[in-house]
C-alpha positions in Angstrom: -194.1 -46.1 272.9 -191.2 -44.3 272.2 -193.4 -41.4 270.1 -195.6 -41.3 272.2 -193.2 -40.4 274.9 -192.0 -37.6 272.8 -196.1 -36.1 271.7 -196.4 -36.1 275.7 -193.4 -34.5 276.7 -194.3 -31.6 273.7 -197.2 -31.2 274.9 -196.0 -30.7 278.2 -193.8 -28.6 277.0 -196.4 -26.0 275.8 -198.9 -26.3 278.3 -195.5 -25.1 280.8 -195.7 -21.9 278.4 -198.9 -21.2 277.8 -199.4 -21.1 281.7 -196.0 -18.5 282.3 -197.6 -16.6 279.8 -200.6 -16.3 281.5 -199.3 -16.0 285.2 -196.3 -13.7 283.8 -197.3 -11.5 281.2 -195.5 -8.6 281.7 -192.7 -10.4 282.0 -193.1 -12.3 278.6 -193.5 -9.0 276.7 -190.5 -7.3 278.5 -188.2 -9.7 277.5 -189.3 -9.6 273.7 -188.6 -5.6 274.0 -185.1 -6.3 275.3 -184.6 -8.9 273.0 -185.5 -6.1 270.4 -183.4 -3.6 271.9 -180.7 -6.0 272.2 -181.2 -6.0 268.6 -181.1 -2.2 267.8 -178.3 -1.8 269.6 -175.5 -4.2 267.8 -177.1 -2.9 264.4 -176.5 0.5 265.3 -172.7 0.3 266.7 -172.1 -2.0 263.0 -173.6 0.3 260.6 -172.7 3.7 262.1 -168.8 2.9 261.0 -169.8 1.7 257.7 -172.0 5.2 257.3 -169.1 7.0 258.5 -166.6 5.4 255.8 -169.1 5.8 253.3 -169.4 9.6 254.0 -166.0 9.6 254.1 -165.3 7.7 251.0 -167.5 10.1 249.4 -165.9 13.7 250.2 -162.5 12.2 249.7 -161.6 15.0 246.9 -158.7 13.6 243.8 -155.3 16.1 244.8 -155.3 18.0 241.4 -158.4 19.3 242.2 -157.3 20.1 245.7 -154.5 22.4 244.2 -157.2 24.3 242.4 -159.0 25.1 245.0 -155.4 26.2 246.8 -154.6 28.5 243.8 -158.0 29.6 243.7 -157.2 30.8 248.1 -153.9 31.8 246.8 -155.5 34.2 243.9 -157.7 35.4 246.7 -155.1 36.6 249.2 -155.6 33.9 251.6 -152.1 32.6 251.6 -152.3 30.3 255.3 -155.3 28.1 253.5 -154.0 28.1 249.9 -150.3 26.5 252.0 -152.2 23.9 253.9 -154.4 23.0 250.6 -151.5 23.2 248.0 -149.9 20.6 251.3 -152.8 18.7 251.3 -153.0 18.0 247.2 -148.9 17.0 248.0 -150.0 14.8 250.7 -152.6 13.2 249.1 -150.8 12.1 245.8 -148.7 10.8 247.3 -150.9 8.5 249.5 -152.8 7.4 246.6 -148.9 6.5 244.0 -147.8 5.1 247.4 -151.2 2.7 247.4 -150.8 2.0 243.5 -147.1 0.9 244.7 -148.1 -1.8 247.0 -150.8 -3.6 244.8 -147.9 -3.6 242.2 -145.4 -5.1 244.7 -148.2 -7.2 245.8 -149.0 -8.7 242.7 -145.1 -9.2 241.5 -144.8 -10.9 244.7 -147.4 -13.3 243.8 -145.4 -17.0 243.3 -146.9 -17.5 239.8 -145.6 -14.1 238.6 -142.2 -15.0 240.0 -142.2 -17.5 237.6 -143.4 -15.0 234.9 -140.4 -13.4 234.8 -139.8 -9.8 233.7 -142.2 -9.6 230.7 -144.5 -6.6 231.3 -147.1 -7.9 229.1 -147.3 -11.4 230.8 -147.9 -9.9 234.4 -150.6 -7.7 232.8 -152.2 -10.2 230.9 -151.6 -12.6 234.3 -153.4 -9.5 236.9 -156.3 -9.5 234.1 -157.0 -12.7 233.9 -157.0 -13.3 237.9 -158.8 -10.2 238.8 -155.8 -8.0 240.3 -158.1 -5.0 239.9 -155.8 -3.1 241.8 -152.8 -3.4 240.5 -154.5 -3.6 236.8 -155.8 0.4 238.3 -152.0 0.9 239.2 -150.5 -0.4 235.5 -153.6 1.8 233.6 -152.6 5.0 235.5 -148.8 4.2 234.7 -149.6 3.6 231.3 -151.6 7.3 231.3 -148.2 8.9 232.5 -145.8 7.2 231.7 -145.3 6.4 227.9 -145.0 2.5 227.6 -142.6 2.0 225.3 -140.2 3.6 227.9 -140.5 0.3 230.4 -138.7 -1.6 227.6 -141.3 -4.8 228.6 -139.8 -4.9 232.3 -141.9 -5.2 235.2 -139.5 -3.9 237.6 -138.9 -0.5 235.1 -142.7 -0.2 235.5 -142.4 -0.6 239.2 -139.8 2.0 239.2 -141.2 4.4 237.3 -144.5 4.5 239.4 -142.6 5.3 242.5 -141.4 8.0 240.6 -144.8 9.8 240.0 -145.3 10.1 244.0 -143.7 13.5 243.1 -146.0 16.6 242.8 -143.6 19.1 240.9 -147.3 21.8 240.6 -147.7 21.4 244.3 -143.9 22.4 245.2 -144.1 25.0 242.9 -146.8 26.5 244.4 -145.8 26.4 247.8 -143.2 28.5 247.0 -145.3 31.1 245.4 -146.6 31.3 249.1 -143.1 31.5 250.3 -142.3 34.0 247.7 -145.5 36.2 248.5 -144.5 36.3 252.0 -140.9 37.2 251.4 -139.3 34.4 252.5 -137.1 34.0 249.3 -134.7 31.4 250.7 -137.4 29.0 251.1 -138.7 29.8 247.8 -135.8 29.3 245.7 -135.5 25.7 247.6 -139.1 25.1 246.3 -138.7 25.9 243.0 -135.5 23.8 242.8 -137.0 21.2 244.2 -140.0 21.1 241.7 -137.6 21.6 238.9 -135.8 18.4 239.7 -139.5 16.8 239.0 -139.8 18.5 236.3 -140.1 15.5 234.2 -143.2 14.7 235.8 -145.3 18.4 234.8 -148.0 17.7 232.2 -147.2 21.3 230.9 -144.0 20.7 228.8 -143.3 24.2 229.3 -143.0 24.0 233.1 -139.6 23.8 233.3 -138.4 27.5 231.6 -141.0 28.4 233.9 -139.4 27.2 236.9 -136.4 28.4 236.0 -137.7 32.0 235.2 -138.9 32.3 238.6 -135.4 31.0 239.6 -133.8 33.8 237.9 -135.9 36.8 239.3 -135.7 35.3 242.3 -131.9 35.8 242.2 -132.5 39.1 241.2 -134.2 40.4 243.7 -131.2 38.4 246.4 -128.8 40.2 244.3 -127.1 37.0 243.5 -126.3 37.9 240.0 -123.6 35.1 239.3 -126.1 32.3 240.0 -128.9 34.7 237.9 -126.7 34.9 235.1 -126.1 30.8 235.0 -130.1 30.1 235.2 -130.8 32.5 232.0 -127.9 30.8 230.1 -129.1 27.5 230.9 -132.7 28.2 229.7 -131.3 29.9 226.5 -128.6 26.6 225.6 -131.9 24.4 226.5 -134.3 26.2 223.8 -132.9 28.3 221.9 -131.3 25.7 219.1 -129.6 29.3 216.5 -128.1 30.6 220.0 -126.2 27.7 220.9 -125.5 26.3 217.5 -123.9 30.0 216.4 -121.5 29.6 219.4 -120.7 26.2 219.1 -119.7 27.1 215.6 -117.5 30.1 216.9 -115.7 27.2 219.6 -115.6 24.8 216.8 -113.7 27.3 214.2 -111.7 28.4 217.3 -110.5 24.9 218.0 -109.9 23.9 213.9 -107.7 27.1 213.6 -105.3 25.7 216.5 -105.1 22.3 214.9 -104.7 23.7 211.8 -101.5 25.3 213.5 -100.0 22.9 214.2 -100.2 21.5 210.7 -102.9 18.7 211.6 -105.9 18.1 209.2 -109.7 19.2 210.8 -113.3 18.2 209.5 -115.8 20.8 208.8 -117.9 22.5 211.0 -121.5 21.2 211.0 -124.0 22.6 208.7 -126.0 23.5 211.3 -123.3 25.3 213.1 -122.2 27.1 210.2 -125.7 28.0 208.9 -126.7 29.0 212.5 -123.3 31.4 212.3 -124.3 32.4 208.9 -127.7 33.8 210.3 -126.5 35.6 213.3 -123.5 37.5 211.7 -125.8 38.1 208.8 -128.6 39.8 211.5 -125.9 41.8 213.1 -124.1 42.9 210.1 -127.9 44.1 208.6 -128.4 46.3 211.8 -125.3 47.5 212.2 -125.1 48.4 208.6 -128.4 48.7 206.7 -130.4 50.0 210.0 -133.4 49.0 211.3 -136.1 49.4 208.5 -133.9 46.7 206.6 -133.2 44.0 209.8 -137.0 44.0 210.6 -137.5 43.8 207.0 -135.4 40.8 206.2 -135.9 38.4 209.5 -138.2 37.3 212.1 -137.4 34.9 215.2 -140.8 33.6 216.7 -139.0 31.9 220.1 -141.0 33.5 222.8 -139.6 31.0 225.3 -136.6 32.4 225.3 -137.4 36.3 224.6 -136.9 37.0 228.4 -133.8 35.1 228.8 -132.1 37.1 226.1 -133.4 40.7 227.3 -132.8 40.0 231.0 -129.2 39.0 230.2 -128.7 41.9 227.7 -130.0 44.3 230.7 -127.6 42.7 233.0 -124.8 42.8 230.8 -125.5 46.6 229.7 -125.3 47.6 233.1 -121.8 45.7 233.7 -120.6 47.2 230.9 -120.4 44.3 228.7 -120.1 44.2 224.6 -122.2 41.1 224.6 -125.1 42.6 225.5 -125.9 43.8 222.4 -126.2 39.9 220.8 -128.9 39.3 223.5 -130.8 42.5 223.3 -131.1 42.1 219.5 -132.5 38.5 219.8 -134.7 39.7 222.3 -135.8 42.9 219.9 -136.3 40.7 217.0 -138.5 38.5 219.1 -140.4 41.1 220.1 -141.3 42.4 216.7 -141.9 39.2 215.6 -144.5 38.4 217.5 -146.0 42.1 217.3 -146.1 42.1 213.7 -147.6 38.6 213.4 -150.3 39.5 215.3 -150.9 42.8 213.7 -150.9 41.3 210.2 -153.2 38.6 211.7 -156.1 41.0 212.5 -154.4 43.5 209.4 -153.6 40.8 206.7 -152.6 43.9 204.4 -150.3 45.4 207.2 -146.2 46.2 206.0 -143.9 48.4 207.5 -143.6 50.5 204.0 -144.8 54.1 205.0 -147.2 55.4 202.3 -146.2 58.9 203.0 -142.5 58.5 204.7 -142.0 62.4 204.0 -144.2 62.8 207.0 -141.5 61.4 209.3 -139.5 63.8 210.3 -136.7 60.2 211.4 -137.7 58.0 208.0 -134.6 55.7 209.8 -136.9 55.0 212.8 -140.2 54.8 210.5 -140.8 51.2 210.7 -140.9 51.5 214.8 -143.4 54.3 214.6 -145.5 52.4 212.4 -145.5 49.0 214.9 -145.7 51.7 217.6 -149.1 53.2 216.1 -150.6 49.9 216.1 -149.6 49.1 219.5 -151.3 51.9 220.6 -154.3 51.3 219.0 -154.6 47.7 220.4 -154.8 47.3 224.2 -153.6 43.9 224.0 -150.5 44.5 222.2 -150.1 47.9 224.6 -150.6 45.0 227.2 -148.2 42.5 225.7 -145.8 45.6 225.2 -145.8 46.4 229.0 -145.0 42.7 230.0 -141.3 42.4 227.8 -140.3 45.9 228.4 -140.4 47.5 224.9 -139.2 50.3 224.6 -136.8 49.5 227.6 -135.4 46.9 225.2 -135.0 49.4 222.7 -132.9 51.7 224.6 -131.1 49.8 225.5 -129.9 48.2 222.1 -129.2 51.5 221.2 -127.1 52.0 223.9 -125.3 48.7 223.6 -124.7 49.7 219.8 -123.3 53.0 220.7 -120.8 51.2 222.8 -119.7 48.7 220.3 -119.5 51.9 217.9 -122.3 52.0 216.1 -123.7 55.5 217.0 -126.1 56.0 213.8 -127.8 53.3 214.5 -128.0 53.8 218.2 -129.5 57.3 217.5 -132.3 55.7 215.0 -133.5 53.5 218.3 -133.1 57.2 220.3 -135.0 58.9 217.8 -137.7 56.4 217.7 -138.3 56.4 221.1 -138.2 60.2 221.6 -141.6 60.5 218.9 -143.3 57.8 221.5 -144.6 59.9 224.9 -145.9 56.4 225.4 -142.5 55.3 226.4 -142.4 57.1 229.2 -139.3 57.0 231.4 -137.2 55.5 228.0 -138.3 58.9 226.4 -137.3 61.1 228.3 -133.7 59.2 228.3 -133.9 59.5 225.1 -134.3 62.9 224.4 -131.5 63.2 226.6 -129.0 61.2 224.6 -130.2 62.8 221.0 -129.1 66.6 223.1 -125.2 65.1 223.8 -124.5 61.6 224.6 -124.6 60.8 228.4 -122.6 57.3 228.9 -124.7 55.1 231.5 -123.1 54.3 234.6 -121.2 50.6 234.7 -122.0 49.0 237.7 -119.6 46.6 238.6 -121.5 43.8 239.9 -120.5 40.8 241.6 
């Protein structure tokens, strides 16, 4: 009774609908369309965010390549975008170390890697094995920066030193260039500080002499000569090991001779202090003595990094007046020619400074400079390469600072060199100037 109840009452049911249908029919099909556009409508406010994310997602650019396309402006002469791309690159490394952070605090904060411990390789092993695909991300990029054996298997050193690589030393440095272009050399100088403090963080280990290169001519051109003078010194007792062991020799022996006054016993100085010492006086007393031919005969220095330290130093101190100058303007010399007869004989393998026919020469003292000089003119790289350290400027120089110190034969070898060279230019005419009757250079007493 009961089913049949329920058969009736169905049937009832659709006889009700069938006859709305056929008295309303307009009405049946209008509300299937707004049911449909009902539809439409919530599927279009859900997946036009998702769309937009997406796109997002996929023009989201990594920084370094951001700051290539800001040096690329900067190269151009469009400093205002290069500054807010080089900003941008900053900004966004620091958003995605800052990200890395918090899936690594995330994970240590877990309560079964509190009870890990420490151990680096257990929390690793513990993020694999749990899917932490973040924070494994955050470890694998750590690990590609950061060498591991310097977290000493500690978690928290790991933590620690990925907070560190928020830093974007390139970026700073760059935005200071812009700064630098524009003139405004206070905020430069505060850049390029700033990126030198992260300079453990460039990928280019030689990022930091350049830093502070940019420091010194910076300086310069402020007239701050004190604080100029300090930046070259540091990059030359950083990287250039003869340099500072020869005067740590000359302290040591200084220091032994007054404890030996006093009748107390001393230790020897260190080999390499003394064989550092050894060299220097023996390159001094070989120029000073046996002349030019001999010294660029007998040595050779290849320590570019520091070839601009030394002659920027040796200028400075030439124009105060200063004996020392001519220690740093040889080095710098030496350097020079080192690397200008290495890459002669590299494209000349039977290159030597030995003049075939040295009765030509009307100086045979300045021979071997008028033989390196010949090649440079021949090759437009090493004209190039010539231009950049200041050549010949370096060899007046050092002929000057000799003829202070009193060595005034061979000051007149590096005058007599540089008078056969037109190519010298302004350091030629000086020159010729100094081989008529010596004209002492004005000492500028700076502060």
């Amino acid at each position: 009774m009961i089913k049949n109840f329920k058969s009736q009452r169905a049937q009832s049911t659709q006889r009700t609908r069938r006859n709305v249908g056929s008295l309303f029919p307009i009405f049946s099909s209008s509300v299937t369309s707004v049911y449909s556009v009902v539809i439409i409508i919530i599927l279009f406010f859900i997946t036009v965010p998702v769309f937009a994310q997406l796109s997002q997602v996929q023009h989201v650019q990594p920084w370094w390549l951001t700051l290539e396309q800001g040096k690329l402006r900067f190269r151009s002469g469009d400093y205002g975008a290069a500054l807010l791309q080089f900003e941008d690159a900053r900004r966004q490394r620091r958003a995605m170390y800052e990200q890395m952070e918090r899936d690594l605090i995330h994970l240590l904060s877990e309560r079964d890697v509190r009870r890990i411990g420490d151990a680096l390789d257990r929390v690793e092993r513990y993020s694999k094995d749990m899917h932490y695909t973040r924070a494994v991300a955050a470890l694998e990029e750590l690990y590609y920066r950061v060498p591991r054996n310097n977290f000493n298997n500690s978690a928290a050193k790991a933590l620690e030193e990925l907070g560190k690589l928020k830093d974007y030393p390139e970026a700073e440095y760059w935005i200071g260039e812009i700064y630098r272009v524009e003139g405004e050399f206070s905020l430069a100088l505060n850049q390029y500080r700033r990126a030198l403090s992260m300079r453990e963080l460039a990928e280019d280990p030689g990022f930091g002499a350049a830093l502070q290169y940019k420091i010194g001519s910076t300086l310069l051109i402020q007239q701050n000569y004190n604080e100029m003078e300090r930046t070259y010194l540091s990059i030359i007792n950083e990287l250039d090991t003869l340099w500072i062991n020869s005067r740590n020799a000359e302290a040591t022996r200084t220091e032994n001779a007054r404890i030996e006054a006093v009748g107390s016993r001393t230790p020897p100085v260190p080999y390499a202090q003394a064989s550092a010492s050894f060299a220097s006086s023996a390159m001094t007393r070989t120029l000073e003595t046996e002349g030019i031919g001999r010294f660029l005969e007998l040595y050779r220095y290849n320590n570019i990094p520091v070839e601009e330290a030394h002659r920027q130093l040796g200028f400075f101190y030439a124009a105060t007046g200063r004996p020392t100058a001519q220690q740093h303007l040889m080095f710098s010399f030496l350097i020079q020619n080192t690397i200008i007869i290495e890459e002669i004989t590299r494209r000349q393998f039977d290159f030597t400074l030995a003049d075939p026919n040295p009765g030509r020469r009307p100086q045979p003292s300045a021979r071997e400079l008028l033989l390196i000089s010949e090649e440079i003119k021949r090759n437009t790289s090493l004209a190039s390469f010539a231009d950049d350290i200041e050549y010949y400027k370096t060899a007046y120089y050092l002929g000057l600072s000799l003829y202070r110190n009193g060595k005034a034969n061979v000051a007149r070898n590096f005058w007599e060199f540089l008078a056969s060279v037109p190519e010298a230019g302004e350091w030629h005419h000086r020159s010729v100037q100094q081989l008529r009757g010596y004209r002492p250079e004005p000492v500028i007493q700076m502060p």
